[in-house]
Phi, psi and omega in degrees: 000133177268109180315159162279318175303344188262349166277139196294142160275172183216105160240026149306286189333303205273022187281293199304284160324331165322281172297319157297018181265320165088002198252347190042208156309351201246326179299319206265352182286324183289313215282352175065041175295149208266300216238126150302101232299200192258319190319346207235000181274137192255146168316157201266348180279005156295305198277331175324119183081045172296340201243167169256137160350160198254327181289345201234043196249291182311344184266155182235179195252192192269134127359037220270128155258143200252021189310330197246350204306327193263004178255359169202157177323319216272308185305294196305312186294339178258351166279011144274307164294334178298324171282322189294003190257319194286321213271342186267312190253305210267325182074005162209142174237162167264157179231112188249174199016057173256012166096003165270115154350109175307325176288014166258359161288250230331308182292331180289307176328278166342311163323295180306308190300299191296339167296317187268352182257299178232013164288161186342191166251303176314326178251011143276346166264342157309332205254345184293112151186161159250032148223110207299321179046211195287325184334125156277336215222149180179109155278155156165192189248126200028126201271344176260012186319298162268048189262207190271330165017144164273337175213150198258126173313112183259108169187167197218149192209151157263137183214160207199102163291120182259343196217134016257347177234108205271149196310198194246124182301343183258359161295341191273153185298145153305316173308340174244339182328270182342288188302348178277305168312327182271329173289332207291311190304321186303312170335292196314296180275010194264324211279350169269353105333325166287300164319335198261310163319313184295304164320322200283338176264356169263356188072041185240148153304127185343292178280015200287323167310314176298326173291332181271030182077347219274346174276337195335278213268066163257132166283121181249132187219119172267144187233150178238123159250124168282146158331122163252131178291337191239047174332317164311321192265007178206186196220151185286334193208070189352170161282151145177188208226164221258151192255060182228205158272305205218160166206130174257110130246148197250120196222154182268199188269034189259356174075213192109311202283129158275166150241166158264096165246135168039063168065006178221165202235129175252145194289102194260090189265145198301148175227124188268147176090339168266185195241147149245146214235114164216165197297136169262177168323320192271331173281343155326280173308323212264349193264359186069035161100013182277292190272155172249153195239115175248140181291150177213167170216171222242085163309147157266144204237154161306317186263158206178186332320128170276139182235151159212148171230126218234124170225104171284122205251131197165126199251019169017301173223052169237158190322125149226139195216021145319128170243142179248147182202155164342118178284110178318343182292329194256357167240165241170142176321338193274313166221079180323179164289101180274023206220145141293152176292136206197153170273187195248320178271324195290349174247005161289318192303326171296309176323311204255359169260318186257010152068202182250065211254037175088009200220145144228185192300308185334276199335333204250353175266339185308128176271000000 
């Protein structure tokens, strides 16, 4: 007699039922599941080392006050070495006083949360695809659900290209609209600061990043992590390192997001009211390996919902035919080019394909 245990998994099939409920991680919490389906169990050398090493527990990545950034030459120069020291060693920082209004945090949260909770159930599956296409606004539960991933992630996320051509008020949900518009502009303008800081820590003229596109596109994808009943066996986010320049995130106090610094995973713990700011892929490439893009992950937690909001500047799989390559100011016979010359979609396309499966791209454009 055949058993429930004993029928093959399939986990195209149960991927696939998953996604068609269109209800995502937050359906099935609801639904007051006990056991964590299997699509969602992660290997056990994946889960290993959740916590950080008693050698790497006490450390924190750095600390930035941007409080000063405007009032003198000399206030500005040192908060350029403190990011060239973070973006150099660690590839994230934290940013505390950096002048967006707290109650404009506060709201976007607030945004996210109301979007996954309490819009309509019908017009949150209007808002359902995996293909984003002309779409500005696209909800759904992992974007890598059927790439080669090895497991499925527990969170459920919204995402909206906001820049350079931002939607029309009636693509956006109403319960998050206001707030997306209003954090975005502040993003928009903190993240041309952190460019012109970033140029000024490579020994570049201010505006040499901002010439190259890298503020143009930004993407926004708000994540809901729901209570997990089975915290152990899966994870909120794979390791893996962000297919952007830069990423501004927001995050809320229930914590989770780790880094890999020096083999071990450190812990970024939340501070209210600051943004955490790291490196992507593409600065990684266009600096030759000067600034670093480190992989990070997401825990899953019994308490919840965990919110976060992650904004990428980065135009990731919309037309673009810019070619990037190691920036000619920085290399030399001394120190060549370590990268092939690459589009920004030929290597999301990749990105977006083998999904978020621990490994990253870079490695495979190195010359």
């Amino acid at each position: 007699m055949m058993t429930k245990n004993s029928i093959e998994f399939d986990p195209y099939i149960e991927r696939k039922a998953f996604d068609e409920t269109k209800q995502g991680v937050k359906g099935l919490v609801d639904a007051k599941i006990t056991e964590v389906p299997r699509i969602f169990h992660h290997r056990q050398d994946i889960l290993t080392n959740k916590k950080p090493s008693a050698s790497v527990s006490d450390l924190e990545i750095p600390i930035i006050d941007f409080a000063s950034v405007h009032a003198d030459t000399a206030s500005r120069e040192a908060i350029v070495e403190k990011v060239k020291y973070a973006v150099e060693n660690w590839g994230f920082f934290q940013v505390i006083n950096h002048s967006i209004p707290l109650n404009v945090l506060e709201e976007i949260k607030d945004g996210v949360r109301r979007f996954h909770e309490e819009e309509d159930p019908e017009v949150k599956k209007s808002f359902f695809s995996r293909d984003a296409g002309n779409k500005k606004f696209v909800y759904n539960s992992n974007f890598d659900l059927y790439s080669s991933s090895p497991s499925v992630n527990w969170r459920d996320s919204f995402s909206c290209y906001i820049a350079p051509d931002p939607p029309a008020p009636e693509e956006i949900p109403e319960t998050c609209r206001d707030a997306m518009f209003e954090y975005s502009k502040h993003v928009l303008s903190f993240g041309g600061l952190l460019f012109e800081l970033l140029s000024e820590a490579l020994g570049l003229k201010s505006q040499t990043l901002e010439s190259m596109d890298c503020v143009k596109t930004l993407l926004m994808i708000c994540h809901y992590y729901p209570p997990c009943p089975q915290p152990d066996l899966t994870l909120g986010i794979t390791k893996h390192s962000d297919n952007s320049f830069l990423t501004l995130l927001l995050q809320d106090n229930i914590g989770g997001l780790q880094i890999l610094h020096q083999d071990s995973w450190v812990d970024v713990s939340p501070i209210h009211g600051a943004l955490v700011v790291n490196i992507g892929d593409f600065l990684q490439l266009i600096t030759n390996d000067k600034f670093v893009s480190v992989e990070h992950r997401v825990l899953a937690n019994r308490q919840g919902p965990r919110i976060s909001v992650a904004s990428f500047f980065s135009s990731s799989m919309r037309p673009n035919s810019r070619v990037y390559g190691p920036m000619k100011e920085l290399v030399s016979e001394e120190n060549p080019p370590k990268y092939r010359d690459i589009t920004i979609k030929e290597y999301s396309k990749i990105f977006f394909e083998k999904g978020l499966d621990g490994t990253s791209h870079l490695s495979n454009i190195r010359i």
